[in-house]
N, C-alpha and C positions, 0 to 999 in steps of 0.2 A: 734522281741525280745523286750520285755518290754510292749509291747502290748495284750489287750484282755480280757478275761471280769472275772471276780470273782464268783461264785456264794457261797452264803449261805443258807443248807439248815436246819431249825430250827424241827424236829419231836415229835409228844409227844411220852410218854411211850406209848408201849402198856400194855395192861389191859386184863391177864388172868383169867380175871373172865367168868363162865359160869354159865349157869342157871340147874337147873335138866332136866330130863329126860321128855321128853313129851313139852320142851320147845316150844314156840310161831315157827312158820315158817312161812317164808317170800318168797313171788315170786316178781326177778325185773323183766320186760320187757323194757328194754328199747335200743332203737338202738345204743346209744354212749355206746361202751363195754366196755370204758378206766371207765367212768363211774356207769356203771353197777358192775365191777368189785370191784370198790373203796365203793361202796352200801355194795357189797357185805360183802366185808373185815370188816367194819364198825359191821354190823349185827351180822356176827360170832363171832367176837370178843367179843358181846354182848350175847352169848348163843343164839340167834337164828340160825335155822335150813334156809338155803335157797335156791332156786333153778334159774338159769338164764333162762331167756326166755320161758318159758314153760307155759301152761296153770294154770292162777290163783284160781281153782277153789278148789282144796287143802289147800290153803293156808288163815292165818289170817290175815296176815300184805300182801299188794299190793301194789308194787312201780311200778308205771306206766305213761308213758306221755300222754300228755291231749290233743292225738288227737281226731278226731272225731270218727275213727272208734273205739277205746278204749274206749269210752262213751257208748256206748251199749252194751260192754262185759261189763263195770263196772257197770250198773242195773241189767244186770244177776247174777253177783259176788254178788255184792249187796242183793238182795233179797235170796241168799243161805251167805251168812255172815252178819246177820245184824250189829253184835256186831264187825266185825271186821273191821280193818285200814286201809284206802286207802289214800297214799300217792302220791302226783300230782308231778312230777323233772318236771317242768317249768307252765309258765301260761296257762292256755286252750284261744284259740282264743275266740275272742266276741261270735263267731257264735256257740261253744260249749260250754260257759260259764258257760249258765243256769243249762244244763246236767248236769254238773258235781259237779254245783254248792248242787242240789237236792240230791248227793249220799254224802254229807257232808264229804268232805276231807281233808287233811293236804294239803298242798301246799308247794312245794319249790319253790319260785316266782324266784329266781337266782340261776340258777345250778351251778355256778363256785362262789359261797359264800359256803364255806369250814362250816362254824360256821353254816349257815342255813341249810346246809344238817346232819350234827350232833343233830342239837335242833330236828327238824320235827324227823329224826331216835329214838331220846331220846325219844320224845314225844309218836313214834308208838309202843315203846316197852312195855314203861309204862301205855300202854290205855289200 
């Protein structure tokens, strides 16, 4: 008794804003689902359309980790979306850098920066 820990937890609004019909659509792939999910949440909220794990090749906006085997689905992505957004949730190792460096991406360099995962999502909706 008297003992033990407090927590505060501080949330923004949400924002029922949507976009029209034909909106932008997003695919995440990514293996943290707590993650993926909260991508998720983020996007819809913003009018776009999104699908979890599934093939990107439907989609305009790409949220995907910079492994290496996801380097070469994203030149194939790539060359059938030239105009669309691919978004990195962490850094690419040295050794797949250049790769993905070449399909010109967003980057979330910290995935557990809350603000950096908003700006780069802001960014992909708006490109």
């Amino acid at each position: 008794l008297g003992k033990g820990t407090t927590v505060e937890l501080l949330l923004p609004v949400a924002s029922h804003e949507t976009q029209p019909a034909g909106a932008r659509a997003a695919v995440i792939t990514l293996t943290d689902e707590r993650a993926a999910i909260l991508i998720q949440h983020l996007l819809e909220d913003s009018g776009v359309r999104t699908a979890l794990g599934t093939d990107p090749t439907s989609a305009d906006i790409w949220i995907a980790e910079p492994t290496d085997v996801q380097a070469g689905r994203g030149r194939v992505w790539r060359k059938r979306h030239p105009q669309g957004v691919l978004v990195l949730f962490g850094k690419p190792s040295n050794r797949s850098a250049r790769s993905w460096k070449s399909l010109h991406p967003l980057t979330i360099e910290d995935p557990d920066d809350l603000d950096a995962i908003r700006a780069a999502l802001s960014c992909a909706i708006s490109t």
